[in-house]
N, C-alpha and C positions, 0 to 999 in steps of 0.2 A: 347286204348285197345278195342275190339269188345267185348263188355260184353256180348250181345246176342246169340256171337257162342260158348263164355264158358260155357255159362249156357246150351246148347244143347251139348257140347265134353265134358265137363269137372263134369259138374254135371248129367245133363240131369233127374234124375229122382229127381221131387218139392215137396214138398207141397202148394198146392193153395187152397187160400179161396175164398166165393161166399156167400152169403145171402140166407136165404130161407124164406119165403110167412109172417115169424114174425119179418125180421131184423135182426135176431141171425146166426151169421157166422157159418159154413161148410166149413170145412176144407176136402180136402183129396191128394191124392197120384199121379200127371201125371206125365207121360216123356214128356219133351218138344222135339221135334223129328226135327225139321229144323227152320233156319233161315234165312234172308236176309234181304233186305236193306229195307223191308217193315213191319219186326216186326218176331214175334214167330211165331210156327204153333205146333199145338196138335188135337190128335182126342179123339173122346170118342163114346160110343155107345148110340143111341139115346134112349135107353130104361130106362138110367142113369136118378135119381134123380140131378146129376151133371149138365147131358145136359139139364135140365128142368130148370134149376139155369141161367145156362151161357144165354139160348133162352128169359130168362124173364126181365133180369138186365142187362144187354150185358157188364157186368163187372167182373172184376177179379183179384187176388192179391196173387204174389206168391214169397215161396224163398227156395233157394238153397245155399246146405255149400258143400265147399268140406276140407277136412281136417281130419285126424285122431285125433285130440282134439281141445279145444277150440283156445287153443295158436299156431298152426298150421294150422287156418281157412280162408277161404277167403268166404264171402258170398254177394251173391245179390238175391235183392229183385228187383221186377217188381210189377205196378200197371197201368192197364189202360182199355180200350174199346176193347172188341172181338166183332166177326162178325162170322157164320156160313158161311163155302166156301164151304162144300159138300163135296159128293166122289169124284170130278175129281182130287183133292189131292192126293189120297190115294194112286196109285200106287208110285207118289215119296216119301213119307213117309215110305211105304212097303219097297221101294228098298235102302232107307238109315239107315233103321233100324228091320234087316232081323229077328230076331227076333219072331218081329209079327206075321211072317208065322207061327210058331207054336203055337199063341192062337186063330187066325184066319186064319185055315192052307185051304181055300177053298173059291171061289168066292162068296159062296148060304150066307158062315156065315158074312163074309165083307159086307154085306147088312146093316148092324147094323149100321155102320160105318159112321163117317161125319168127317170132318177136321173142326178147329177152325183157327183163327187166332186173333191174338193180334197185334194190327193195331195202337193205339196209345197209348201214357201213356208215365209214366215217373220209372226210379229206379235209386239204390244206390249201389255200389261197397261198401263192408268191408272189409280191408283185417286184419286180426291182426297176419299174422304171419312176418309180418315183423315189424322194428323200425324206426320210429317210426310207429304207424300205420297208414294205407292209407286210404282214402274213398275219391268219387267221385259220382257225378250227373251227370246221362243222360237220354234221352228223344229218345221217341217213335215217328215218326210220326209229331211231333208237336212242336214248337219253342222250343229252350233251357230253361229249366226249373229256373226257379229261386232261386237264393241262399236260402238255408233255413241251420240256426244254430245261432252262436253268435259271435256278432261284433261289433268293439270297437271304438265309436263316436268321437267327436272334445270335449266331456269335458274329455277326459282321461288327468291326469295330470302325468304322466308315473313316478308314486309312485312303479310300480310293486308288488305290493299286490297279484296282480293275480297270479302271477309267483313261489307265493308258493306254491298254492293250485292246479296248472294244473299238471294233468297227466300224458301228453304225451310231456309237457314244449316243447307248440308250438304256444309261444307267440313272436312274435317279437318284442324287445325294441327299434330298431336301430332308429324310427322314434318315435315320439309322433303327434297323437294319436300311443299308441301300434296297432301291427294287429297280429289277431287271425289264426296264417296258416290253412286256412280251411280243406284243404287236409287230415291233421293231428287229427285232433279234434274229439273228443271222443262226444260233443255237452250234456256233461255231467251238465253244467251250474253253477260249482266251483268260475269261474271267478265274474259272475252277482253276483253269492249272496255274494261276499266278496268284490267284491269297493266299496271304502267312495263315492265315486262321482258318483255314480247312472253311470257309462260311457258306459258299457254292455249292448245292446239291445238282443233282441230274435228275430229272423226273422223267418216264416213261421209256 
């Protein structure tokens, strides 16, 4: 799935957060407005205590749900490095997202204006409107991200202890050691804290 063109057709307007000058997160409101095979793109005006954020920390962290309730949601989140591209963006941003022209309906006021890009990082697919539930890792820019949840070593003695306590009962017994169907996993850590055999790791 191209999660980056969802999140600009599907969701399109975030929440992202940023740091400001004490460490203490800033959260607010963008459209993420075009995609491609080099990352996200957003503008803001430079007059923003946002763009003073983004120019200082070249970092960024954001997510998006689309769904009318929890149990009919699918969400991703994105984390990684922006870059300032400038206005030579901005007429294809304008033209994919006409919009604009009426908060910025004039050449003199688009002066304000710079395009961002999110260039590398990593995020996470949630889906929970389906069953079981889905989730997925992918990468910005930058090698495949590595596995992060919980996973089930060479002391499992395939007692299935774990198997009462998982929520989305997405363990696999067929083999021992059992395996955790990552896909599925809630990464709630049920399984870890109820083996007798310590077999349950935490990874990332």
């Amino acid at each position: 799935m191209d999660y980056l063109h969802f999140i600009v057709k599907e969701i399109h307007t975030v929440i992202a957060a940023t740091t400001d000058d004490k460490g203490f997160p800033v959260t607010c409101a963008i459209d993420m407005m075009d995609a491609d095979e080099s990352g996200l793109y957003f503008l803001t005006a430079k007059g923003k205590g946002f763009y003073d954020r983004l120019k200082r920390y070249g970092y960024i962290a954001l997510t998006g749900i689309k769904g009318e309730d929890t149990m009919s949601c699918a969400a991703v989140s994105v984390r990684g490095k922006v870059c300032e591209l400038g206005e030579a963006h901005l007429p294809r941003l304008f033209e994919k997202n006409p919009y604009m022209n009426e908060i910025y309906p004039t050449e003199e006021s688009r002066r304000a204006l710079t395009v961002f890009g999110l260039y590398e990082g990593s995020g996470e697919w949630f889906d929970l409107s389906i069953k079981p539930i889905e989730r997925a890792s992918f990468t910005i820019g930058q090698p495949e991200a590595k596995q992060e949840g919980y996973f089930i070593t060479n002391d499992c003695i395939g007692c299935r202890t774990c198997e009462t306590v998982c929520p989305q009962a997405c363990i696999d017994f067929t083999t021992t050691p059992a395996v955790i169907e990552q896909m599925h996993c809630l990464h709630c850590g049920n399984c870890k804290s109820v083996c007798p055999q310590n077999a349950v790791v935490r990874r990332g």
